[in-house]
Phi, psi and omega in degrees: 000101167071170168312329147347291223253318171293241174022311181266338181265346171319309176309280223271283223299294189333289178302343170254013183285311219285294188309326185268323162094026191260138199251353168216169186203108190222125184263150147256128188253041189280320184241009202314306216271115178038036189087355201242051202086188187235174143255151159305326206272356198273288193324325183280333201275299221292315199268358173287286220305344154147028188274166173249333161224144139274138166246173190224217193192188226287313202237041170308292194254043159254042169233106175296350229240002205226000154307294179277022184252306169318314175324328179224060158240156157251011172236003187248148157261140141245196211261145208284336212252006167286172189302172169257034162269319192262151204286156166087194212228211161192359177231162169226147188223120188238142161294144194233167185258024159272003183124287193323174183225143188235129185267153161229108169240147205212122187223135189261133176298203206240311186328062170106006216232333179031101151283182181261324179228183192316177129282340189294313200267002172219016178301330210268326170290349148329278164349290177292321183289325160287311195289340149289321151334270196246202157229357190286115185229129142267155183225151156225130180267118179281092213208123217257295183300101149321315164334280181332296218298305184304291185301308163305343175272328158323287188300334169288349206289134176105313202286310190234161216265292180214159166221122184276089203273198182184181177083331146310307192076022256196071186285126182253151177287021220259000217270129183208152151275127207282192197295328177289329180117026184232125174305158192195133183208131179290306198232123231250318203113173178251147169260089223171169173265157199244354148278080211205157206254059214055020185133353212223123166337104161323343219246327153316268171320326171299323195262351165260328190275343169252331156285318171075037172234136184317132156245132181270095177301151183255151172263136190264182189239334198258152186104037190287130151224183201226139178190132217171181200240137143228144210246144159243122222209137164285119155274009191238309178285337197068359188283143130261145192267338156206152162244159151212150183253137191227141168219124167257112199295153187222107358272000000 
């Protein structure tokens, strides 16, 4: 979330790659550029700090600048079930630096978020197209509905490797492995500050929300922390063996 949140993983992610022993790393970058969409150079930044892919969400395209970027990046994603008009891709296949390959795929729910079509209606060929590549699949579902979240991760279990929700900015205590063998968290949480309105100066969001007159939100600073899911997995099967929702205080 905003330089708050780019900043602690700039600080952190390398050292906690290290410490944690993690061997993939996939940010969601939905809010990098001022609480708001993404940039290339945000992006590029992003994948320095030790990222190996980003996805993105619902503020995919409010960076005009980020269409012909998307086009020719193989590590940024957007959400697969956006129009077949728009730039960029939704599934990605990243090399990892132990060898393995990790499929990433990124989809938007229906709720409040009106994709152009279902995510329901192009998941399983998503799939099936990672799944020749790897067995390794993260899906991050971008998603407003728990509901959603749930039922794609049901209808995935066995299939995929883990489904990651996102977009609360909210970290839920939900996180298990279902009967099949696939990791399941509704929401990873925010990387960001949390003395906040989700990312955003309270006093900004308070003030829209009691007038109902336009404010131009601010990304608030204080309360940063890191926050995400980390999953352990069979690379030869794609089965995961745990999730955990992980926080870290910043600095």
């Amino acid at each position: 979330m905003g330089a708050p949140g780019r900043g602690a993983l700039e600080a952190r992610l390398k050292a906690m790659r290290e410490e944690l022993a993690i061997a993939a790393c996939v940010i969601n970058g939905e809010n990098a550029a001022d609480g708001i969409g993404i940039t290339p150079r945000l992006a590029d930044q992003l994948l320095a700090t030790g990222a190996d892919a980003i996805t993105l969400g619902n503020h995919a395209f409010r960076r005009t600048e980020i269409g012909p970027y998307l086009d020719a990046s193989d590590r940024v994603i957007r959400p697969a079930n956006t129009s077949k008009n728009t730039p960029g891709r939704g599934l990605a296949i990243v090399t990892l630096a132990n060898g393995s390959r990790l499929a990433v795929i990124n989809v938007l729910g229906s709720l409040f978020l009106h994709p152009a079509i279902s995510m329901f209606e192009l998941i399983d060929g998503l799939v099936e197209e990672a799944r020749r590549a790897t067995p390794l699949i993260l899906v991050d579902v971008h998603a407003e509905a728990t509901s959603e979240k749930a039922a794609l991760a049901r209808w995935l279990d066995g299939k995929v490797t883990a489904v990651v929700g996102t977009h609360t900015h909210v970290q839920t205590s939900d996180s298990c492995l279902l009967p099949r063998g696939t990791a399941f968290i509704t929401d990873a949480g925010m990387t960001g500050p949390h003395d906040s309105v989700i990312g955003v100066e309270a006093e900004l969001a308070i003030r829209r929300m009691r007038t109902g007159l336009p404010v131009r939100f601010e990304t608030a600073q204080g309360g940063v922390r890191i926050e995400g899911a980390l999953i352990e997995c069979d690379a030869e099967t794609g089965k995961a063996s745990s999730i955990e929702a992980v926080r870290f205080p910043f600095p």
